[in-house]
Gaussian input, Z-matrix of N, CA and C with variables (Angstrom, degrees):
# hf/3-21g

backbone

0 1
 N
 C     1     B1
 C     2     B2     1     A1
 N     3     B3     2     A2     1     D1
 C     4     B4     3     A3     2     D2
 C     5     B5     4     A4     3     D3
 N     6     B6     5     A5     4     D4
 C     7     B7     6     A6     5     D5
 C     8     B8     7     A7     6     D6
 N     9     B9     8     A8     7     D7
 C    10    B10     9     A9     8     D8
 C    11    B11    10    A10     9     D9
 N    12    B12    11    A11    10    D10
 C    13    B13    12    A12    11    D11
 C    14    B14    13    A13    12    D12
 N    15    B15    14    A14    13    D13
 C    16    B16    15    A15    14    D14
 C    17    B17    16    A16    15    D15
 N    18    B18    17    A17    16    D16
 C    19    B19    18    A18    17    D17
 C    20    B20    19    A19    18    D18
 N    21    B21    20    A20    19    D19
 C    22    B22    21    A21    20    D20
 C    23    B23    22    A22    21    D21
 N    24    B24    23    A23    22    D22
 C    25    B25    24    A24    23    D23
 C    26    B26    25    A25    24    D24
 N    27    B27    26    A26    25    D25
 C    28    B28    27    A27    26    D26
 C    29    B29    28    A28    27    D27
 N    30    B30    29    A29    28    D28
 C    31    B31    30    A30    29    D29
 C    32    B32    31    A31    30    D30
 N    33    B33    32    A32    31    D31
 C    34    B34    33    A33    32    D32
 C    35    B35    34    A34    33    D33
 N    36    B36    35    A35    34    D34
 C    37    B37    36    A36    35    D35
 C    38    B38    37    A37    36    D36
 N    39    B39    38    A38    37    D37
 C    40    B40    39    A39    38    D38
 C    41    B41    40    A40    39    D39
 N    42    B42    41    A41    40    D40
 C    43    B43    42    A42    41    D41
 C    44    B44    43    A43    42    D42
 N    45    B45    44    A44    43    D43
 C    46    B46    45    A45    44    D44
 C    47    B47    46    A46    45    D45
 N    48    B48    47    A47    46    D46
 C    49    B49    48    A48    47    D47
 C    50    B50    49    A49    48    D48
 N    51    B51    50    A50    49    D49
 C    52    B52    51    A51    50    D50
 C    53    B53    52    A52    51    D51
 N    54    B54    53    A53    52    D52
 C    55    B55    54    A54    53    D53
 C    56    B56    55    A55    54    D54
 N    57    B57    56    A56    55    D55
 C    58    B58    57    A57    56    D56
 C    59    B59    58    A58    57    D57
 N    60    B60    59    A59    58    D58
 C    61    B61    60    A60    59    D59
 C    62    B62    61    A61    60    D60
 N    63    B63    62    A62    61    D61
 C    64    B64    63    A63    62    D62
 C    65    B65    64    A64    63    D63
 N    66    B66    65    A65    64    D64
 C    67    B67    66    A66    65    D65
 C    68    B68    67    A67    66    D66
 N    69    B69    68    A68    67    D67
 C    70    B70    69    A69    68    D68
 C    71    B71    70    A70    69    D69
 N    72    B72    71    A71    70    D70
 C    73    B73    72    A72    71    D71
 C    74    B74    73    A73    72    D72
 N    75    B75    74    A74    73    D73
 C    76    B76    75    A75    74    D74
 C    77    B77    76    A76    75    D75
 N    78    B78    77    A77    76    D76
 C    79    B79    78    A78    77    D77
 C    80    B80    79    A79    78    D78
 N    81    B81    80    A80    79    D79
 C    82    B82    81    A81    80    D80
 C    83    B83    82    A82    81    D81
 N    84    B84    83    A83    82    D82
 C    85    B85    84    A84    83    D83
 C    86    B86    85    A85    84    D84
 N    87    B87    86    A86    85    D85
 C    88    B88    87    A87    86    D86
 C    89    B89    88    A88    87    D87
 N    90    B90    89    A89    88    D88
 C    91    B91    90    A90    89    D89
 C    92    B92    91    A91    90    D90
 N    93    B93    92    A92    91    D91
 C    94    B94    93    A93    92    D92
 C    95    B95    94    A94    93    D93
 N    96    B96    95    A95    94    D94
 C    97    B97    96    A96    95    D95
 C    98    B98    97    A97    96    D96
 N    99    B99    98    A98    97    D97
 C   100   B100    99    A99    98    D98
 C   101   B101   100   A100    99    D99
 N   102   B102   101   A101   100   D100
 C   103   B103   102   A102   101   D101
 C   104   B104   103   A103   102   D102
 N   105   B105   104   A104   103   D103
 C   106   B106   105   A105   104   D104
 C   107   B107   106   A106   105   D105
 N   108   B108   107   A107   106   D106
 C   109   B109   108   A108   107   D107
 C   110   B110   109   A109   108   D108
 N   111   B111   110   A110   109   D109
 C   112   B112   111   A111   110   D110
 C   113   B113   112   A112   111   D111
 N   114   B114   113   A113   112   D112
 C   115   B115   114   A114   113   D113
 C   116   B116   115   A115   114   D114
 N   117   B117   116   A116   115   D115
 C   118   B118   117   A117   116   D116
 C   119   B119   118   A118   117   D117
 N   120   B120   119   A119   118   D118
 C   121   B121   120   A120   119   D119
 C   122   B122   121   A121   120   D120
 N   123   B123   122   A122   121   D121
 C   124   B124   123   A123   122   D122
 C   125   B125   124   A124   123   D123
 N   126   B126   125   A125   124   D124
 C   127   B127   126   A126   125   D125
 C   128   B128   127   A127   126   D126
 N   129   B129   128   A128   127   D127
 C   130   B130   129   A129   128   D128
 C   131   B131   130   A130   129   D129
 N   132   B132   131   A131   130   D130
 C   133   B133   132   A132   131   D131
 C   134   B134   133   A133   132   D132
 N   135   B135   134   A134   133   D133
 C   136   B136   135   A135   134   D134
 C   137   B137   136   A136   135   D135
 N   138   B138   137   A137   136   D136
 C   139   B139   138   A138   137   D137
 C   140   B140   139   A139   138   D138
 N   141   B141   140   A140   139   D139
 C   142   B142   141   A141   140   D140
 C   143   B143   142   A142   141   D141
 N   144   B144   143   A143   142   D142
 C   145   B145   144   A144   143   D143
 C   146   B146   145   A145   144   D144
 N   147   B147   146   A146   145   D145
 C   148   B148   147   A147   146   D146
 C   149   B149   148   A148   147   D147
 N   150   B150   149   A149   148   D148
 C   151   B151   150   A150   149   D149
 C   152   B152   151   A151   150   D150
 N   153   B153   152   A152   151   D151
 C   154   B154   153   A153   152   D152
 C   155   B155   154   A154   153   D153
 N   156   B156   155   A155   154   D154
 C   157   B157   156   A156   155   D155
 C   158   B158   157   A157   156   D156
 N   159   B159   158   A158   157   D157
 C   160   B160   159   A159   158   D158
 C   161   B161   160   A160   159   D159
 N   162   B162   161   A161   160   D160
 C   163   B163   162   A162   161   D161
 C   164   B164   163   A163   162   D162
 N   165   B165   164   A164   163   D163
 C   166   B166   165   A165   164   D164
 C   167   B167   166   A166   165   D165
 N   168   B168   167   A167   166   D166
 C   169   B169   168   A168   167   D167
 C   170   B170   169   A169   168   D168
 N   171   B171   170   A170   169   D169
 C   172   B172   171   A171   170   D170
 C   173   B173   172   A172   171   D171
 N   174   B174   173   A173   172   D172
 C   175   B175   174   A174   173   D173
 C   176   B176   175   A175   174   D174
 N   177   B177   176   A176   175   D175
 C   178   B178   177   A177   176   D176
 C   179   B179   178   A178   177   D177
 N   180   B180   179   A179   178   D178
 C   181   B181   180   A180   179   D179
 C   182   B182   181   A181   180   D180
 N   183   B183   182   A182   181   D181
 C   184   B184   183   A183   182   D182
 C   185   B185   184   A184   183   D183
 N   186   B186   185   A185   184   D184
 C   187   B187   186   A186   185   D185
 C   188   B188   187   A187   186   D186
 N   189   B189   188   A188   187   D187
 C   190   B190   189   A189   188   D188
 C   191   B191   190   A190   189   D189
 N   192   B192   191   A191   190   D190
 C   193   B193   192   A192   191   D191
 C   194   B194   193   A193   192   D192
 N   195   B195   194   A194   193   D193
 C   196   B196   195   A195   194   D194
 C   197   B197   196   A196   195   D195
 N   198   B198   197   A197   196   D196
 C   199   B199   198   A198   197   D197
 C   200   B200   199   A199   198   D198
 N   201   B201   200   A200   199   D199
 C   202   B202   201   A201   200   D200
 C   203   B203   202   A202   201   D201
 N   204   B204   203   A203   202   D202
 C   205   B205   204   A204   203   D203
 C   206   B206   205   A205   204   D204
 N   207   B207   206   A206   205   D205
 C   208   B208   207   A207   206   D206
 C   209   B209   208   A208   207   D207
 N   210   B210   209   A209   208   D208
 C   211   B211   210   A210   209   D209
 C   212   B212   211   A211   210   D210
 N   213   B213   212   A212   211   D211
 C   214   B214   213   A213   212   D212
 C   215   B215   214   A214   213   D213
 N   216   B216   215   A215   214   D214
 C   217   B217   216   A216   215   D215
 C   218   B218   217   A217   216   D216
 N   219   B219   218   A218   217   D217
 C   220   B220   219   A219   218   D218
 C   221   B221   220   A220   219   D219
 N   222   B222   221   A221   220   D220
 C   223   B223   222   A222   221   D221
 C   224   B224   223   A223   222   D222
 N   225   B225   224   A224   223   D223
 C   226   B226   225   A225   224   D224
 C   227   B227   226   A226   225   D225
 N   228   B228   227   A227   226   D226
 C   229   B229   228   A228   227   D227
 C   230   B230   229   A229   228   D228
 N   231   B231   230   A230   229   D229
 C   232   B232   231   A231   230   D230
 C   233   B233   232   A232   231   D231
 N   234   B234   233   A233   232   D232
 C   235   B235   234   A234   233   D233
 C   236   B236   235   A235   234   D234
 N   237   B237   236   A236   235   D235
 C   238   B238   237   A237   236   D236
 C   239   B239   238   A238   237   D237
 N   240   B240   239   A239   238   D238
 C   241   B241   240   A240   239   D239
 C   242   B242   241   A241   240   D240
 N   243   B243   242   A242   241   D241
 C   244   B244   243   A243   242   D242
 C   245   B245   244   A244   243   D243
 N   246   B246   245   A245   244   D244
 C   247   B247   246   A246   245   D245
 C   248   B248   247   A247   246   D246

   B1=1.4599
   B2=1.5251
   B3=1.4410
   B4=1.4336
   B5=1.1750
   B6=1.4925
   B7=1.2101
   B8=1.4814
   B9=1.8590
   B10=1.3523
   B11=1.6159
   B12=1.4353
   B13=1.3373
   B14=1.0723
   B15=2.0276
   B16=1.3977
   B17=1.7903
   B18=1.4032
   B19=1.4026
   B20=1.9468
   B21=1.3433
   B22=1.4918
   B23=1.8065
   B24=1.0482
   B25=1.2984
   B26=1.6296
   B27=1.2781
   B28=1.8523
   B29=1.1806
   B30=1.5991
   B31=1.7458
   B32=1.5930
   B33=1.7183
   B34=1.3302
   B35=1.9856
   B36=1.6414
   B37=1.1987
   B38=1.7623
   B39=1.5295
   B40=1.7019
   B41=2.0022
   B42=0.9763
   B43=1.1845
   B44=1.3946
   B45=1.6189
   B46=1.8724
   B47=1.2346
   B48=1.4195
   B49=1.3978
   B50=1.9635
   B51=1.6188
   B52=1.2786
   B53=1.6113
   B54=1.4639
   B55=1.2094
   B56=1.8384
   B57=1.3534
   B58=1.3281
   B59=1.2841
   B60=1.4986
   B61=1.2149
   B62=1.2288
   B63=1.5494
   B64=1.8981
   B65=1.2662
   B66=1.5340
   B67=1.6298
   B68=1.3188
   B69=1.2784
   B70=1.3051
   B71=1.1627
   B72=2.0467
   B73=1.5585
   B74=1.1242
   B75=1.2962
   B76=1.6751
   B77=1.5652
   B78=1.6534
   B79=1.5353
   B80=1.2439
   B81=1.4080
   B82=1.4079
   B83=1.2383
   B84=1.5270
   B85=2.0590
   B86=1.9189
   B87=1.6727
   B88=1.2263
   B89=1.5915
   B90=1.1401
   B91=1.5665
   B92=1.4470
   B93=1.0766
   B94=1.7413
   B95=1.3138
   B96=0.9748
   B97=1.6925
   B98=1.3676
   B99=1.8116
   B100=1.1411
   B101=1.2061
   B102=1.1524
   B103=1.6771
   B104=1.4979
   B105=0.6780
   B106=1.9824
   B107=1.9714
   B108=1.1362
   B109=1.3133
   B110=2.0624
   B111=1.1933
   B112=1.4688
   B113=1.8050
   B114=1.3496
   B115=1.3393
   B116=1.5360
   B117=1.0530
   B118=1.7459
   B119=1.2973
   B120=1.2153
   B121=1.6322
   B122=1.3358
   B123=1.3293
   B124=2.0871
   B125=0.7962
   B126=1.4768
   B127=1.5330
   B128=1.5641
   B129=1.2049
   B130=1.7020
   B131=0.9844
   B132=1.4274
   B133=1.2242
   B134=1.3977
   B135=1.4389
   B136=1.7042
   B137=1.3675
   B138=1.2085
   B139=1.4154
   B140=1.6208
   B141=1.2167
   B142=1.7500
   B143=1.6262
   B144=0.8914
   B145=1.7693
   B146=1.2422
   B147=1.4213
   B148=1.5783
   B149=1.5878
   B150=1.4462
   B151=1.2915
   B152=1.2839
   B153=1.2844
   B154=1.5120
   B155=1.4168
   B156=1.6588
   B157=1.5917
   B158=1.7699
   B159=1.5025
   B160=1.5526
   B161=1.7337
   B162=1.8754
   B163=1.5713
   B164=1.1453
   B165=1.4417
   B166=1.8040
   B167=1.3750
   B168=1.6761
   B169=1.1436
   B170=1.7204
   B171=1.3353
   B172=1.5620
   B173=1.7729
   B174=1.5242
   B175=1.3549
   B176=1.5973
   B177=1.3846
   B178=1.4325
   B179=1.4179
   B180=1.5060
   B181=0.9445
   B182=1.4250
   B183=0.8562
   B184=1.3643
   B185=1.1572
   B186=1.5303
   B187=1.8386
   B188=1.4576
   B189=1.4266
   B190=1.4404
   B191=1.3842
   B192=1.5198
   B193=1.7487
   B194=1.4085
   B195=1.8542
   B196=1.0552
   B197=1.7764
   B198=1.2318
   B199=1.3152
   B200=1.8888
   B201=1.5776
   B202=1.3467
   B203=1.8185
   B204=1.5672
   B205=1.7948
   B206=1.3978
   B207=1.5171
   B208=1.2975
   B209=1.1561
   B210=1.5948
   B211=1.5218
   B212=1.4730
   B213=1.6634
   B214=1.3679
   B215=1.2007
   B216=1.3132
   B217=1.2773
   B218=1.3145
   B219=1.4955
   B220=1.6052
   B221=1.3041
   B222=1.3507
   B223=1.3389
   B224=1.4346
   B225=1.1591
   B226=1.3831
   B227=1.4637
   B228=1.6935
   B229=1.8561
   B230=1.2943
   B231=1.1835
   B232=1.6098
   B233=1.6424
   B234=1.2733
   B235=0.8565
   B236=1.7936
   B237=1.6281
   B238=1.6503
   B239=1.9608
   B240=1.6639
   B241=1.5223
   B242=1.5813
   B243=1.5283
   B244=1.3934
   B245=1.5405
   B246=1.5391
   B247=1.2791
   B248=1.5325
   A1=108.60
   A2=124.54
   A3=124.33
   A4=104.86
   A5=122.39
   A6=157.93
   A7=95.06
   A8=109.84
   A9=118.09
   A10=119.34
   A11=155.79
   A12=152.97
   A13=101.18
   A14=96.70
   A15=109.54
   A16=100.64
   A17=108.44
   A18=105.10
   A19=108.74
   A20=120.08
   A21=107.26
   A22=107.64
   A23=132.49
   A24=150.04
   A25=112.61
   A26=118.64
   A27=130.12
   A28=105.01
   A29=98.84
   A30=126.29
   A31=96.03
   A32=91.70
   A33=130.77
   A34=108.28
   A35=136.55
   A36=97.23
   A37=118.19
   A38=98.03
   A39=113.54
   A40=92.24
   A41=134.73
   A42=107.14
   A43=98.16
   A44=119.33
   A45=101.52
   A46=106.92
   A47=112.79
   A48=107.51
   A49=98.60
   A50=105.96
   A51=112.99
   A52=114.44
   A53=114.26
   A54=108.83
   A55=86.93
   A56=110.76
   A57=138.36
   A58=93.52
   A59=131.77
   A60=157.79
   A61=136.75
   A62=112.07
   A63=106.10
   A64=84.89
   A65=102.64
   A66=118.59
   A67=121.45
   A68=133.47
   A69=157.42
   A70=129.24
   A71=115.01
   A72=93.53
   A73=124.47
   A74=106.16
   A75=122.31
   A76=118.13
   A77=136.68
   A78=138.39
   A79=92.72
   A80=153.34
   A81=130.21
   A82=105.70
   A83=110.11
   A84=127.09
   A85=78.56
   A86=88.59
   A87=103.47
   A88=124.02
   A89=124.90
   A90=131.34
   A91=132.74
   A92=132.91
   A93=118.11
   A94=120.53
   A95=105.65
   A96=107.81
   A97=90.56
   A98=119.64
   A99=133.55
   A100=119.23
   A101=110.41
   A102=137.30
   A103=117.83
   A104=124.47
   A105=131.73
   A106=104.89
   A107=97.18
   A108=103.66
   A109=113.40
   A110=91.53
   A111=93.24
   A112=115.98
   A113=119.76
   A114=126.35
   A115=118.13
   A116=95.86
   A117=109.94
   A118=126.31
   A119=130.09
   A120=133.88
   A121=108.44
   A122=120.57
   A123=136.19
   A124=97.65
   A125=96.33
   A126=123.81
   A127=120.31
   A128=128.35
   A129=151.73
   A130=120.89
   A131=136.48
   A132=142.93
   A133=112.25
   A134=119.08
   A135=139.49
   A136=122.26
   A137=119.79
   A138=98.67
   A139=116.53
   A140=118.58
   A141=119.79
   A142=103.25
   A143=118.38
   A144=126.05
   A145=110.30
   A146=112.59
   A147=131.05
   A148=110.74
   A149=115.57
   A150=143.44
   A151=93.31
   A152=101.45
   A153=127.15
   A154=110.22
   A155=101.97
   A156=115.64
   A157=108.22
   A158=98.56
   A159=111.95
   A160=110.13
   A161=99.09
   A162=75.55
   A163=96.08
   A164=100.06
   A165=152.22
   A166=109.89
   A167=131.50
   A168=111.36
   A169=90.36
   A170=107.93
   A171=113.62
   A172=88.25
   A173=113.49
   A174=138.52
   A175=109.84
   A176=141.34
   A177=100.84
   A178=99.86
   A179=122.13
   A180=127.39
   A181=104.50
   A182=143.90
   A183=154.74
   A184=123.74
   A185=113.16
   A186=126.07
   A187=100.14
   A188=126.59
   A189=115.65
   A190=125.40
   A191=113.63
   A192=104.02
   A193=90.06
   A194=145.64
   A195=146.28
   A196=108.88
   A197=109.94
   A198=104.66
   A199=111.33
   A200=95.75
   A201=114.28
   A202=107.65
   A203=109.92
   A204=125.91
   A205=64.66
   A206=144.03
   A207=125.89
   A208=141.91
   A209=104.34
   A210=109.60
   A211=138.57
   A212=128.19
   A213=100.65
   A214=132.56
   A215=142.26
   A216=129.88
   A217=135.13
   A218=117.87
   A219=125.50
   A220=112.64
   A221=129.85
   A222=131.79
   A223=131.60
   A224=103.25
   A225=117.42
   A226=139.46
   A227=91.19
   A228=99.64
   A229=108.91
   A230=125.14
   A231=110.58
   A232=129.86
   A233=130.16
   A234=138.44
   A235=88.45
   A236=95.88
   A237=102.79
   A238=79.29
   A239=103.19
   A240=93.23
   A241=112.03
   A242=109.42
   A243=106.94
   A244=121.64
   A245=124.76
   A246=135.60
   A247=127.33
   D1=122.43
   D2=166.07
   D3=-99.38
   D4=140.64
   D5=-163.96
   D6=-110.70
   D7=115.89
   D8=167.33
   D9=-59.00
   D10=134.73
   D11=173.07
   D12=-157.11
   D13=106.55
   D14=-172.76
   D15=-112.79
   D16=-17.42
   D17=-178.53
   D18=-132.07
   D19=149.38
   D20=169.46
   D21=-140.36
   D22=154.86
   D23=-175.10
   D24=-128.53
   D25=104.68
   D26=-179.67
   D27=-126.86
   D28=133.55
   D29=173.48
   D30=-111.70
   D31=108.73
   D32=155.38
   D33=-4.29
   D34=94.26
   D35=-172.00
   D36=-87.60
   D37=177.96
   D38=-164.70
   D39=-77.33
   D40=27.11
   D41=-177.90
   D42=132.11
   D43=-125.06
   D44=172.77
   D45=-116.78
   D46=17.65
   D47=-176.52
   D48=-115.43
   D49=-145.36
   D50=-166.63
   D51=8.87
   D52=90.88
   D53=-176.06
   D54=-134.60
   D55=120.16
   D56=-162.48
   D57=-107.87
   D58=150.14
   D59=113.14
   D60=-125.84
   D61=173.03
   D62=177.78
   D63=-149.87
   D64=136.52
   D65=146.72
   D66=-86.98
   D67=-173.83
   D68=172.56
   D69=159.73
   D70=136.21
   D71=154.52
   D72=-112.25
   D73=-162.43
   D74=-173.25
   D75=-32.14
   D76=-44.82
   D77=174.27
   D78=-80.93
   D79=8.20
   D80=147.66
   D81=-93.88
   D82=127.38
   D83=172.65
   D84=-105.07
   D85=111.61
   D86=152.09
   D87=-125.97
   D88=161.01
   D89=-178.64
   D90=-133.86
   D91=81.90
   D92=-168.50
   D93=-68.89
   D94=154.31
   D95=-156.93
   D96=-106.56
   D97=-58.66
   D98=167.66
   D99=-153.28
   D100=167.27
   D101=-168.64
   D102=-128.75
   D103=153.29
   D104=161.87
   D105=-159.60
   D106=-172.16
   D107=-175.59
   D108=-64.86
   D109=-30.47
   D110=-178.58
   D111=-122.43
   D112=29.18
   D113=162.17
   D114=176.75
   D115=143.68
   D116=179.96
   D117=-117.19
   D118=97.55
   D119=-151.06
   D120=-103.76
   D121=118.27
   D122=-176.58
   D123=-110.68
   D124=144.91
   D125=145.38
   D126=-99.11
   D127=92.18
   D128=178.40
   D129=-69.82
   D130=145.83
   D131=133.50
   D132=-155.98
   D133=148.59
   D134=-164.87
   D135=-95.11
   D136=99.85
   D137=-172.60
   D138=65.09
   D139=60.68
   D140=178.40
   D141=26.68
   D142=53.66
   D143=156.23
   D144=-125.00
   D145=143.42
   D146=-167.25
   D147=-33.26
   D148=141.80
   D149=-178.31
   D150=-62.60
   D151=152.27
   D152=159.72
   D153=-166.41
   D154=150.46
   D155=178.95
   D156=-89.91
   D157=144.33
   D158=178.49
   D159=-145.45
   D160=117.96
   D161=156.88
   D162=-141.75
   D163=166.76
   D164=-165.79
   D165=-88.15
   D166=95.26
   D167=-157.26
   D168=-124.99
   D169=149.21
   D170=168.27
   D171=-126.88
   D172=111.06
   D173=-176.69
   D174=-64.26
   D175=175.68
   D176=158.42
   D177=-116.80
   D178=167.87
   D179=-152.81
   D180=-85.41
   D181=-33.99
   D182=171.62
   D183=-84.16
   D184=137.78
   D185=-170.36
   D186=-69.78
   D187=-7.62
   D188=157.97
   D189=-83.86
   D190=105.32
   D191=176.79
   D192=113.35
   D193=-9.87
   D194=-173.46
   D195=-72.22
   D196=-30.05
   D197=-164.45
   D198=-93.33
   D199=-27.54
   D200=179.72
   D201=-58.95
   D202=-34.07
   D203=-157.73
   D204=-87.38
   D205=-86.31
   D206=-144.55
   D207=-47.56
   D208=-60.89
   D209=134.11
   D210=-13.28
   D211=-79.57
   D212=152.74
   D213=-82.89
   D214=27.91
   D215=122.80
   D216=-51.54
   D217=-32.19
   D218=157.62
   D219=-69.12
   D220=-27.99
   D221=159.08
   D222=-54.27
   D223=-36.63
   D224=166.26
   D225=-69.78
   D226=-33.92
   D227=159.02
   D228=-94.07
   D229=-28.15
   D230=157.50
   D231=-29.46
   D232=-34.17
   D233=-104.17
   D234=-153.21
   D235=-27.29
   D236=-165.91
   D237=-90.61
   D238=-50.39
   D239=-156.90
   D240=-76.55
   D241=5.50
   D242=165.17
   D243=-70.23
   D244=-33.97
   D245=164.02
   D246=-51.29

């Protein structure tokens, strides 16, 4: 099976880890809202059918820096469902 990939989106990685990407093709209208080293947040929709938000998260692996990623990640939908 070949897999169409007409468009891609990459966050720069931290070292050898958090290494982010996105595929897509052409009937997906996608949009990033934002990015950082450990998530990438869209705005989607398939074939001109209703939007929806998605993000792509690489967590970090360690209880150091865990609470800080969570935090603004709740910041971030905060922020979506204020709109």
């Amino acid at each position: 099976m070949k897999m169409k990939i007409d468009n891609a989106f990459y966050v720069e990685p931290d070292g050898i880890a958090n290494r982010l990407a996105l595929w897509w093709s052409n009937d997906v209208k996608l949009s990033v809202l934002h990015y950082d080293k450990n998530l990438i947040d869209t705005k989607i929709s398939i074939s001109g059918e209703s939007e929806w938000f998605g993000t792509f998260i690489y967590a970090p692996p360690y209880t150091k820096g865990k609470h800080k990623f969570w935090d603004s990640l709740a910041a971030l939908r905060n922020d979506v469902n204020a709109k």
